[in-house]
MDAnalysis code that builds the backbone (N, CA, C; Angstrom):
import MDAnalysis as mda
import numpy as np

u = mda.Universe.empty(582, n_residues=194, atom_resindex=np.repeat(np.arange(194), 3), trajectory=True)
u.add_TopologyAttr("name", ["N", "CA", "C"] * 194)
u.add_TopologyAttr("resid", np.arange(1, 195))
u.add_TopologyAttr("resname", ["UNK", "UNK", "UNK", "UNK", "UNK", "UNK", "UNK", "UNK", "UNK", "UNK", "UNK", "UNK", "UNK", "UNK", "UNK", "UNK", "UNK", "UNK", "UNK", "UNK", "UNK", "UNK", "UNK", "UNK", "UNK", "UNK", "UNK", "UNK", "UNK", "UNK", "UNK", "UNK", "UNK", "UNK", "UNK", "UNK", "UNK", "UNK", "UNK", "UNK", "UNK", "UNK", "UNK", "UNK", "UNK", "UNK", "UNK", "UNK", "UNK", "UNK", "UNK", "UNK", "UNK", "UNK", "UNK", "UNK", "UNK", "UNK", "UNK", "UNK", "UNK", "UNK", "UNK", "UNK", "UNK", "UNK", "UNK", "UNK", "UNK", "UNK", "UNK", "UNK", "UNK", "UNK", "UNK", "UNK", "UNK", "UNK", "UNK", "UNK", "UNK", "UNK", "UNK", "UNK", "UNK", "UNK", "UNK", "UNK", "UNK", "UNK", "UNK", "UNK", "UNK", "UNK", "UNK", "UNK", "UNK", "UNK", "UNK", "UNK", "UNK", "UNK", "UNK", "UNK", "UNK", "UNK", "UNK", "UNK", "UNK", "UNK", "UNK", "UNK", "UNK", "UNK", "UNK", "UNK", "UNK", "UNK", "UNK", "UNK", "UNK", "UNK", "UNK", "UNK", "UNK", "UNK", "UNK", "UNK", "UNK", "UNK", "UNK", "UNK", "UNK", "UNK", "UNK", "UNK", "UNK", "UNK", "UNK", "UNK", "UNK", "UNK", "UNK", "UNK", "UNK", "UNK", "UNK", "UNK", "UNK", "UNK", "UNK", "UNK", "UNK", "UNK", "UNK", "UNK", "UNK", "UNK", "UNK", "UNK", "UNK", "UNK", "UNK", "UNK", "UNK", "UNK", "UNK", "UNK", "UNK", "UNK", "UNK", "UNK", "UNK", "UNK", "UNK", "UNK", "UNK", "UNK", "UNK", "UNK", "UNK", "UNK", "UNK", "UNK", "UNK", "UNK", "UNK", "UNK", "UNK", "UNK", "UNK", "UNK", "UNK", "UNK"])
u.atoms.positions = np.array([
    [-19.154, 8.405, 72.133],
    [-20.032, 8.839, 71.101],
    [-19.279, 8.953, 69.764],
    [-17.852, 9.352, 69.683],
    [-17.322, 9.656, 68.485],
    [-17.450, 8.717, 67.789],
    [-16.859, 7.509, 68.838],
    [-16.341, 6.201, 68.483],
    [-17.704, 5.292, 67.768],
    [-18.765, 5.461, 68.152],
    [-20.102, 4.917, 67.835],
    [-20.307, 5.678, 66.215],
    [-19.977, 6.982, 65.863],
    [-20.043, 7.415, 64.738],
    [-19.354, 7.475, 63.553],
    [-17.874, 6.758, 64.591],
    [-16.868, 6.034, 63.248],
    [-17.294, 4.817, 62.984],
    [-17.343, 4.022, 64.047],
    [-17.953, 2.690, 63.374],
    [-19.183, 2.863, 62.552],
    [-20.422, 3.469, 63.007],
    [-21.428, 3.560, 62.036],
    [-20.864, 4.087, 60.616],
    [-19.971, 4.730, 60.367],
    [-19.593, 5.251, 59.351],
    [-18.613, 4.234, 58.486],
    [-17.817, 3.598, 59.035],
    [-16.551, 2.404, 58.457],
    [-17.943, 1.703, 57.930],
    [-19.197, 1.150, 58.650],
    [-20.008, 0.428, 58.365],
    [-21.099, 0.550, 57.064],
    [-21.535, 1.683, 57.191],
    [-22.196, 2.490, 56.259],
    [-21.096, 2.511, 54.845],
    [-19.845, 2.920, 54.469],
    [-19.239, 2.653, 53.641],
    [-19.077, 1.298, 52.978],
    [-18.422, 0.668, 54.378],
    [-18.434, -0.773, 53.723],
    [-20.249, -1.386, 52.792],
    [-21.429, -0.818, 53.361],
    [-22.573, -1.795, 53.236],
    [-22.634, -0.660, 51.262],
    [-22.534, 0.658, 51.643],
    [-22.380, 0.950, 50.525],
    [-21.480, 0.813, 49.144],
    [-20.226, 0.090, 49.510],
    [-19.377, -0.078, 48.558],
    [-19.908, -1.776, 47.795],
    [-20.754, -2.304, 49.234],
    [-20.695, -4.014, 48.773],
    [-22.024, -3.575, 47.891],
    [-22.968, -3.108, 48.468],
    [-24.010, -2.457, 46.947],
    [-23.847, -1.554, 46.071],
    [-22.906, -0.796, 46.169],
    [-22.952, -0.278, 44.844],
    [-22.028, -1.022, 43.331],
    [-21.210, -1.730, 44.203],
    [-20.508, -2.702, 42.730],
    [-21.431, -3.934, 41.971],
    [-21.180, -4.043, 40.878],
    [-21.689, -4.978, 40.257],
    [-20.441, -5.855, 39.938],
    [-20.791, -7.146, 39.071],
    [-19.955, -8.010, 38.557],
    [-19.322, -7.840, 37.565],
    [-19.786, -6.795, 36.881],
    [-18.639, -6.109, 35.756],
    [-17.271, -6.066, 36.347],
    [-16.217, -6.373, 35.563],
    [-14.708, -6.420, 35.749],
    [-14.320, -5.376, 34.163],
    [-13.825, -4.160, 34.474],
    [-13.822, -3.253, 34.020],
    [-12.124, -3.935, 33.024],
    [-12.422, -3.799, 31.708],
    [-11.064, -4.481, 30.823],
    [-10.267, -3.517, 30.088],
    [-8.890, -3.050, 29.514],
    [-8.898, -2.088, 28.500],
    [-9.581, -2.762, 27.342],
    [-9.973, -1.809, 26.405],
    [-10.021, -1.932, 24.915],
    [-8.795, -2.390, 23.946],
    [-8.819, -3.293, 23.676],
    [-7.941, -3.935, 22.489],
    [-7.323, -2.656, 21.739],
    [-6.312, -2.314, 21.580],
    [-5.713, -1.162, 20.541],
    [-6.368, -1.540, 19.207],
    [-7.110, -0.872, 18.372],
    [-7.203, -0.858, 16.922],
    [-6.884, 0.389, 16.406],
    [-7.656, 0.298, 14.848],
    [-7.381, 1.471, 14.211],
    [-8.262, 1.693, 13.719],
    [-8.480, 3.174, 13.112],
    [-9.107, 3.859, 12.350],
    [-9.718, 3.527, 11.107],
    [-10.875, 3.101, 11.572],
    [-11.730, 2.716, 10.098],
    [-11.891, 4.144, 9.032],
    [-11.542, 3.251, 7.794],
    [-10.520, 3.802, 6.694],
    [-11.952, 3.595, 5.563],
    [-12.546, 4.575, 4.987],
    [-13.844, 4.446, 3.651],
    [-13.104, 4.622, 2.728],
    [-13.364, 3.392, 1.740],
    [-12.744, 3.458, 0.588],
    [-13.609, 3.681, -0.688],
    [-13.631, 5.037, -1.016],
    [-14.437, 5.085, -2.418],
    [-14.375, 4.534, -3.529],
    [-15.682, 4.520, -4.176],
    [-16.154, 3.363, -5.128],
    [-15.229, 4.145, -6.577],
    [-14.743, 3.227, -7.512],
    [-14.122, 4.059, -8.675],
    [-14.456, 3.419, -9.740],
    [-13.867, 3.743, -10.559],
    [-13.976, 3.705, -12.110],
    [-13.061, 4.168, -12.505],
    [-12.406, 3.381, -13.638],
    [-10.609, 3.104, -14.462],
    [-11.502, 4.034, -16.113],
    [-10.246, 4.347, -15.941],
    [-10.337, 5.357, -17.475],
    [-8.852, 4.865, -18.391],
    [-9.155, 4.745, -19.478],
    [-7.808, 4.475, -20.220],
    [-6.810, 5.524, -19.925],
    [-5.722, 5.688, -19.896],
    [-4.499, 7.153, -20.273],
    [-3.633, 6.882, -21.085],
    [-3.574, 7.909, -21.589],
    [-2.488, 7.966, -23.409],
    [-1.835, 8.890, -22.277],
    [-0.488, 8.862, -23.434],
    [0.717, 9.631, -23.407],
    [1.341, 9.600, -24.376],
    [2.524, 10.621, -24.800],
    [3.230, 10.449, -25.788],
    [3.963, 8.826, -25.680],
    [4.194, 8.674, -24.310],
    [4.875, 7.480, -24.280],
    [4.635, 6.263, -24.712],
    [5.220, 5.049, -24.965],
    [5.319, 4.201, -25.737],
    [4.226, 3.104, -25.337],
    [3.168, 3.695, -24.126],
    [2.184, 2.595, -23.686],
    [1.325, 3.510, -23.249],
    [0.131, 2.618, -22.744],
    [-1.075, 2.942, -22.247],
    [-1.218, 2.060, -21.458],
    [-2.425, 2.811, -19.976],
    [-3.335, 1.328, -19.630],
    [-4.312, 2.231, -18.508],
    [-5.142, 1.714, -17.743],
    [-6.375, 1.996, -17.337],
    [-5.811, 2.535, -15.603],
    [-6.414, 4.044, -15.390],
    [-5.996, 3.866, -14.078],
    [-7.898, 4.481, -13.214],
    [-7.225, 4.128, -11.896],
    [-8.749, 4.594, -11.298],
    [-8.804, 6.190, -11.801],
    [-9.902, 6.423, -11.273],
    [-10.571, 7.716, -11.076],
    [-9.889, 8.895, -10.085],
    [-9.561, 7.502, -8.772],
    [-9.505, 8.290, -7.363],
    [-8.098, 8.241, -7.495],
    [-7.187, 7.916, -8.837],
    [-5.644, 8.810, -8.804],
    [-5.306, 9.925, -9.917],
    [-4.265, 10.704, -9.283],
    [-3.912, 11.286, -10.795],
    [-2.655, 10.891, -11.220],
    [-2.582, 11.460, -12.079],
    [-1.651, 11.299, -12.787],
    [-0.712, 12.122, -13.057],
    [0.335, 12.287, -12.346],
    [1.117, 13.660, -12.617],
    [2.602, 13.319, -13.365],
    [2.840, 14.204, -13.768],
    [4.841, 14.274, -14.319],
    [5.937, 14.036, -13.008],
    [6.675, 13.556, -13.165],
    [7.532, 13.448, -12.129],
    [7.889, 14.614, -11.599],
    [7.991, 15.098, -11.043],
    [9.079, 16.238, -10.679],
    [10.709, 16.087, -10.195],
    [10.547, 15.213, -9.993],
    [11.922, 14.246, -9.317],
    [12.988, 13.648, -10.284],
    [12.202, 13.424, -11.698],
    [13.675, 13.330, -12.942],
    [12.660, 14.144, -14.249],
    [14.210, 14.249, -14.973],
    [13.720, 14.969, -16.255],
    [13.441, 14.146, -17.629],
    [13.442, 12.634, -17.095],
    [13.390, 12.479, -18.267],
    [11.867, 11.858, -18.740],
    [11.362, 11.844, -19.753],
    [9.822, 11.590, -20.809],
    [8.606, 11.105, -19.819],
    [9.512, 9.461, -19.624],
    [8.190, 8.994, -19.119],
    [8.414, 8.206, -17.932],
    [8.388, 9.379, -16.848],
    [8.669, 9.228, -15.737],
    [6.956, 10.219, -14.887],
    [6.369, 8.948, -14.331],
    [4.971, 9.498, -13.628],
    [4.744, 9.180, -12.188],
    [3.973, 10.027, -11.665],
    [3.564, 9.769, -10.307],
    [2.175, 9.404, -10.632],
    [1.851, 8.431, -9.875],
    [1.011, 8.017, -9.708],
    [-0.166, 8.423, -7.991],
    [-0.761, 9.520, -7.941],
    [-0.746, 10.447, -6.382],
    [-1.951, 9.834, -6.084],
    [-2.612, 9.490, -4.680],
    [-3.632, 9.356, -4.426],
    [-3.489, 10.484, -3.538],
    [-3.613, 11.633, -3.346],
    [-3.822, 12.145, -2.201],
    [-4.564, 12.109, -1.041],
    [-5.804, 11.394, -1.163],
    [-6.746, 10.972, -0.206],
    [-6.610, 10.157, 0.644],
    [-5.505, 9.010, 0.230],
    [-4.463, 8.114, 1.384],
    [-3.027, 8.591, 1.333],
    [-2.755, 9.510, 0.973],
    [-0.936, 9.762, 1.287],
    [-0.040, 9.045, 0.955],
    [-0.377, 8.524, -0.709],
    [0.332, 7.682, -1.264],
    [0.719, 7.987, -2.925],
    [1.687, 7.500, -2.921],
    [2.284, 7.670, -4.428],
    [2.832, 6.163, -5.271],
    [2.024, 5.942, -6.067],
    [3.007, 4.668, -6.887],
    [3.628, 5.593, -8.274],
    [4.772, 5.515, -8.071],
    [5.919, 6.141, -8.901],
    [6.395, 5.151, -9.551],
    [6.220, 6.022, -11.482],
    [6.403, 4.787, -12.097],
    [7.444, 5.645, -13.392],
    [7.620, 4.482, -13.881],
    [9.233, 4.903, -14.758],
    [8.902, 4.259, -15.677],
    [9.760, 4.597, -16.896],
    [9.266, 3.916, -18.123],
    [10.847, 3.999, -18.543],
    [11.876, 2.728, -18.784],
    [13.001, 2.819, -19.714],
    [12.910, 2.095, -21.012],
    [13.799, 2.601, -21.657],
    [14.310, 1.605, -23.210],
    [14.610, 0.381, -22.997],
    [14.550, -0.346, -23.509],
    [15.528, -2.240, -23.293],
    [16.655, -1.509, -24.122],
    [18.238, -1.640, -24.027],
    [19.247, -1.121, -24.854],
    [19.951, -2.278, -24.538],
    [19.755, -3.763, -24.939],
    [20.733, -4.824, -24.620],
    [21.011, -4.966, -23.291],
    [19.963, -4.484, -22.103],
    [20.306, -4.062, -21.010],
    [19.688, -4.904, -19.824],
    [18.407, -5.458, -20.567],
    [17.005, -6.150, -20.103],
    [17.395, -6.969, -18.770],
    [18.702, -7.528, -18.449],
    [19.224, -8.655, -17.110],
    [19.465, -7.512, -16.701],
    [19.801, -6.214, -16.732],
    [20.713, -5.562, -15.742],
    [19.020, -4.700, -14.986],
    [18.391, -4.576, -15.746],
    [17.249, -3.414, -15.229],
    [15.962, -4.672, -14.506],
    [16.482, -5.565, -14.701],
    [15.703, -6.855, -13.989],
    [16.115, -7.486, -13.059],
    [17.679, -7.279, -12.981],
    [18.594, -7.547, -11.747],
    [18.482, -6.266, -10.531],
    [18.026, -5.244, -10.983],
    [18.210, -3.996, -10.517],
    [16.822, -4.472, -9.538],
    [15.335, -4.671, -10.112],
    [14.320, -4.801, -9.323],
    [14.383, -5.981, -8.054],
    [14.936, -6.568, -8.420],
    [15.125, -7.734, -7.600],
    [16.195, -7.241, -6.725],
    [17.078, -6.540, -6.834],
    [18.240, -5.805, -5.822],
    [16.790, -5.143, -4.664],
    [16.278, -4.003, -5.547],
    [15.322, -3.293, -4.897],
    [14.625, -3.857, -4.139],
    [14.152, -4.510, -4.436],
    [13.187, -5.850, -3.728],
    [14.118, -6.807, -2.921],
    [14.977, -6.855, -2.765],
    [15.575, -7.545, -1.497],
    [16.110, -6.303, -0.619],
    [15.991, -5.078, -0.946],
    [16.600, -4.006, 0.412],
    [15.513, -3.536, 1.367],
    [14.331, -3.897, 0.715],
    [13.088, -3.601, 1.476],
    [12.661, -4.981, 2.000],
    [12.886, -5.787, 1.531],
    [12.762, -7.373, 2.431],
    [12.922, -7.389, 3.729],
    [14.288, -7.289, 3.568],
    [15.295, -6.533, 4.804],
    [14.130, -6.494, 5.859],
    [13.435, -5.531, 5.946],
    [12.316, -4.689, 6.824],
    [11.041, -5.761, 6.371],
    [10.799, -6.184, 5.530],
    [9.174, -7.283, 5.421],
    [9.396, -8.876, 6.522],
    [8.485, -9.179, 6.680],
    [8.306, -10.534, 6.938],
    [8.325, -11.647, 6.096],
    [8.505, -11.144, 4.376],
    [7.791, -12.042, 3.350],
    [7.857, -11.328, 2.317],
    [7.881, -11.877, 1.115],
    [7.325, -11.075, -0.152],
    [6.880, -12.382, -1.255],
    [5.980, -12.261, -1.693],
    [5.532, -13.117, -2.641],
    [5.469, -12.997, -4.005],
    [5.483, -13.339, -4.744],
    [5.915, -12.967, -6.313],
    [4.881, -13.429, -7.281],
    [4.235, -12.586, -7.787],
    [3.189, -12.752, -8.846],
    [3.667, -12.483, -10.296],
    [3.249, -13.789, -11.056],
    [3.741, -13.307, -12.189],
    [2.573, -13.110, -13.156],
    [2.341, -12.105, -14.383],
    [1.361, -12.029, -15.321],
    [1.940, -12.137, -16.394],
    [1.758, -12.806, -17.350],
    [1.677, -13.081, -18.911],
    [0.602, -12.676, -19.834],
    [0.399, -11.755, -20.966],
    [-0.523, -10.915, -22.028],
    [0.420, -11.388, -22.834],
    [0.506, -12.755, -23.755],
    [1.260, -13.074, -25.308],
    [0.378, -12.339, -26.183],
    [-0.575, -11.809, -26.327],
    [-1.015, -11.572, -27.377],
    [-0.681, -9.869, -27.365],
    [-0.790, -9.367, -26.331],
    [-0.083, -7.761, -26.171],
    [1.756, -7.542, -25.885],
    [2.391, -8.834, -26.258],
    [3.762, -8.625, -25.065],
    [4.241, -8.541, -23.798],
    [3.221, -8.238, -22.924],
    [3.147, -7.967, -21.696],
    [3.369, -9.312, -20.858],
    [4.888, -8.832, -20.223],
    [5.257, -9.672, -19.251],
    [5.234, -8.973, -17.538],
    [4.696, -9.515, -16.840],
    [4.689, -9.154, -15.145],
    [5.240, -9.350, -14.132],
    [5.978, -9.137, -13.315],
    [6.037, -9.305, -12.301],
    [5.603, -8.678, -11.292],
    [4.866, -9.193, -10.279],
    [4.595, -8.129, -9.023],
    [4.848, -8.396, -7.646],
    [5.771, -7.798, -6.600],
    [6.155, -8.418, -5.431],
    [4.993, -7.227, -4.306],
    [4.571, -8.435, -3.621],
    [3.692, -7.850, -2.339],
    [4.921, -8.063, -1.195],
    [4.858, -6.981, -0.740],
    [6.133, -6.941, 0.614],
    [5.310, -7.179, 2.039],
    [5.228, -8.140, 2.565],
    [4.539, -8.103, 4.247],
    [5.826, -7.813, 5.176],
    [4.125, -7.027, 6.276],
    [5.188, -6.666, 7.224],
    [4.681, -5.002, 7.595],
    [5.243, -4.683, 9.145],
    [4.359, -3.677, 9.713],
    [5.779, -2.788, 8.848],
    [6.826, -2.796, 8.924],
    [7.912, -1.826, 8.856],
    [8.695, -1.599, 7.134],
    [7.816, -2.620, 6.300],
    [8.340, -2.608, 4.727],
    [8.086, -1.263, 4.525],
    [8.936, -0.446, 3.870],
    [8.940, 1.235, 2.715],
    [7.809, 0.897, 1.894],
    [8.114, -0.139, 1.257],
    [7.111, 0.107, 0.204],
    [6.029, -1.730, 0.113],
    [4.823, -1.297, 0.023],
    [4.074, -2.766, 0.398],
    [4.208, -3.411, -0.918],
    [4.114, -2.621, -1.890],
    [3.715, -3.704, -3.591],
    [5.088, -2.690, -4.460],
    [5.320, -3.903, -5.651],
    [6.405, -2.981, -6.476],
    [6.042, -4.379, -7.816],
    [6.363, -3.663, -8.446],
    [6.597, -4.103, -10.206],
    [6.965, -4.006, -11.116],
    [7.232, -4.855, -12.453],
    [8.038, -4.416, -13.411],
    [7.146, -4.517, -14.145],
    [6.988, -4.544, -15.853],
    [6.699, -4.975, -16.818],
    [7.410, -4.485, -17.987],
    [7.722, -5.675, -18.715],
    [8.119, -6.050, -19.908],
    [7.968, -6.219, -21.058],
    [8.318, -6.626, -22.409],
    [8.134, -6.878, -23.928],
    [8.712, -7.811, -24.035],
    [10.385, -7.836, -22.746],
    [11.071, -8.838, -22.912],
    [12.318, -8.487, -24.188],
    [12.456, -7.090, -25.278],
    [12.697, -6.762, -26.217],
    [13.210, -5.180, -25.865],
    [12.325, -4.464, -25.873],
    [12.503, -2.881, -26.304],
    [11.860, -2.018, -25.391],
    [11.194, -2.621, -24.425],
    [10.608, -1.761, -23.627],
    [10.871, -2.555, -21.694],
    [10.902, -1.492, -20.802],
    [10.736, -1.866, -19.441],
    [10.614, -0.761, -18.743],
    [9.338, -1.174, -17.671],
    [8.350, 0.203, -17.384],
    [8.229, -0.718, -15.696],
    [8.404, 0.170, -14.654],
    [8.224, -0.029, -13.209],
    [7.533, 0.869, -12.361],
    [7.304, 0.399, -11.129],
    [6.487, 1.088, -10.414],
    [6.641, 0.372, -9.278],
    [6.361, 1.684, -8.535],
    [6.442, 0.875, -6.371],
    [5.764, 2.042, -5.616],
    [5.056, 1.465, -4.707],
    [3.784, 2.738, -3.896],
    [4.637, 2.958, -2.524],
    [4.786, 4.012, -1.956],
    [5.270, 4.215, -1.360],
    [4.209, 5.562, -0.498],
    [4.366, 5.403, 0.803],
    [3.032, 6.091, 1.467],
    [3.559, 7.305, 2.096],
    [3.011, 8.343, 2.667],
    [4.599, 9.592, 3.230],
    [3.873, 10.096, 4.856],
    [3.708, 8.630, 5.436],
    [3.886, 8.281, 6.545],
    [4.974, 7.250, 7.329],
    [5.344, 7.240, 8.776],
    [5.776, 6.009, 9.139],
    [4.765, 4.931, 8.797],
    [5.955, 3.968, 7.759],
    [5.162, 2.592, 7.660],
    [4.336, 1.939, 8.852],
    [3.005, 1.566, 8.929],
    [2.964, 0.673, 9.805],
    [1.829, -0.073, 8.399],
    [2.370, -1.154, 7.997],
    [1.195, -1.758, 6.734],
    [-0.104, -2.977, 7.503],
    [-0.324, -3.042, 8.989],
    [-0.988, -3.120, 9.474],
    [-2.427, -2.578, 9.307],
    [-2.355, -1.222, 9.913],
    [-3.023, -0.051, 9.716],
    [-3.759, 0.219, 8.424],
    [-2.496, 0.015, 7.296],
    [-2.823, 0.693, 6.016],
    [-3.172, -0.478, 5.093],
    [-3.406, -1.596, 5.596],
    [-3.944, -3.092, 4.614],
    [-5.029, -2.699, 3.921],
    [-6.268, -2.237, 4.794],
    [-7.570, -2.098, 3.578],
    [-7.035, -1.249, 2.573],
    [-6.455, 0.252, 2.636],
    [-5.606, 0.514, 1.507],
    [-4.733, 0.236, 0.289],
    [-3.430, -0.167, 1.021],
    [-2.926, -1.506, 0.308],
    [-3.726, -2.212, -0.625],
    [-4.400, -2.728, 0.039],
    [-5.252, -3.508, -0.836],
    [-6.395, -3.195, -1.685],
    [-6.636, -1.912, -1.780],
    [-7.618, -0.924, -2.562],
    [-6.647, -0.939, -3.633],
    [-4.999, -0.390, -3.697],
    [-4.211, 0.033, -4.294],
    [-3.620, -0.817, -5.183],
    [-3.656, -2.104, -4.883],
    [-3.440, -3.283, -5.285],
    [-4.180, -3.786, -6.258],
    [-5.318, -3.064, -6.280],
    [-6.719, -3.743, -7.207],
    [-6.134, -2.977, -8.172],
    [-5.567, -1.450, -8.439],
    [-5.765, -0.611, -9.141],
    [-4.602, -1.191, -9.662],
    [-3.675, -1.476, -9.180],
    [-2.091, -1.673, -10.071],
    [-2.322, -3.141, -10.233],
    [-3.404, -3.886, -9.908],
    [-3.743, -5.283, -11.080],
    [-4.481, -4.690, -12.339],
    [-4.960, -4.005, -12.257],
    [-6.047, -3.624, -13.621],
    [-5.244, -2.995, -14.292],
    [-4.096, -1.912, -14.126],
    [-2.959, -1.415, -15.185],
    [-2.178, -2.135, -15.441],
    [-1.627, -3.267, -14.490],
    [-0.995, -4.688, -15.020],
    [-1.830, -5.290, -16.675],
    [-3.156, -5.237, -16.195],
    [-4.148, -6.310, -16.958],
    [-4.380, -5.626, -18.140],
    [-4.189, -4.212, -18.053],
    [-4.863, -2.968, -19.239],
    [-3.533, -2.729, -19.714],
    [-2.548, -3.174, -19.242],
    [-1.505, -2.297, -20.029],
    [-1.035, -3.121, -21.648],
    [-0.375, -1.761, -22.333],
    [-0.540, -2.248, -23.624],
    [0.799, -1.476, -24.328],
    [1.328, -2.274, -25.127],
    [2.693, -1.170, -25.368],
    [1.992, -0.259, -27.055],
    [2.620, 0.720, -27.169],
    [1.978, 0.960, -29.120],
    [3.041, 0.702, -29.509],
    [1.901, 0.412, -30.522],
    [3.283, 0.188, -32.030],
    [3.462, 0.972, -32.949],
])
């Protein structure tokens, strides 16, 4: 009798396991990430005592360095992505190859860590405004975008975004590339006074 109630039972399992599965083959989920909303903005001109101007979004501010003492030295904060483009403003003092050799140093120590960097250049003859801008690829680059600008004469003013997380620029591309729009339009707006 036992034996009649194990088999009915091995049997009963088996008839229940072959009906209760379907043809679904159960897969993981692909790793992604965190969809990232990027708010809509609007560029406002900014003065300073300093020797230029140009248009920044809405969704940054604009703060004083805290990090050097000298004039025109700015952070550029988004706090809403955990990012800073930190920007500097020097004199040209007969110096213009050495502070242009310097970016390009900079820009090859973070290479190092990119896959790539590509080099954009902008020209404004009618404002002075000379450009360069390097996009850094790559999950492990410090910093994704960096730039100079020029007169070519008397003025040289830089900037590089830097995020205050572990890099992964995967993750942070739609950003990046929000951030990117904003430091083309202060490229495009910028203006030295006279």
């Amino acid at each position: 009798m036992m034996r009649i109630a194990v088999k009915s039972f091995v049997v009963l399992m088996l008839v229940a396991a072959a009906v209760g599965c379907d043809d679904q083959v159960v897969q993981p989920k692909p790793s992604g990430y965190y969809r990232i909303d990027l708010p809509t903005r609007k560029y406002e001109q900014w003065k300073s005592n300093c020797p230029f101007e140009f248009k920044v979004s809405d969704q940054s501010e604009v703060l004083e360095s805290k990090k050097n003492n000298e004039d025109c030295y700015f952070d550029l904060s988004y706090p809403d992505f955990n990012a800073t483009v930190y920007l500097s403003y020097l004199p040209v003092k007969n110096n213009l190859k050495s502070l242009v050799d310097q970016e390009y140093d900079l820009r090859e120590k973070h290479n190092a860590f990119s896959t790539g960097v590509s080099e954009r250049l902008y020209k404004d003859e009618q404002n002075k405004v000379s450009a360069m801008l390097f996009d850094l690829k790559g999950v492990k680059a410090a910093t994704p975008l960096q730039f100079f600008i020029t007169d070519s004469v008397n003025h040289f003013f830089r900037g590089a975004l830097y995020f205050y997380n572990s890099p992964n620029n995967d993750s942070l591309s739609p950003v990046i590339k929000y951030i990117r729009e904003d430091i083309d339009t202060l490229v495009a707006s910028f203006k030295w006074k006279q």
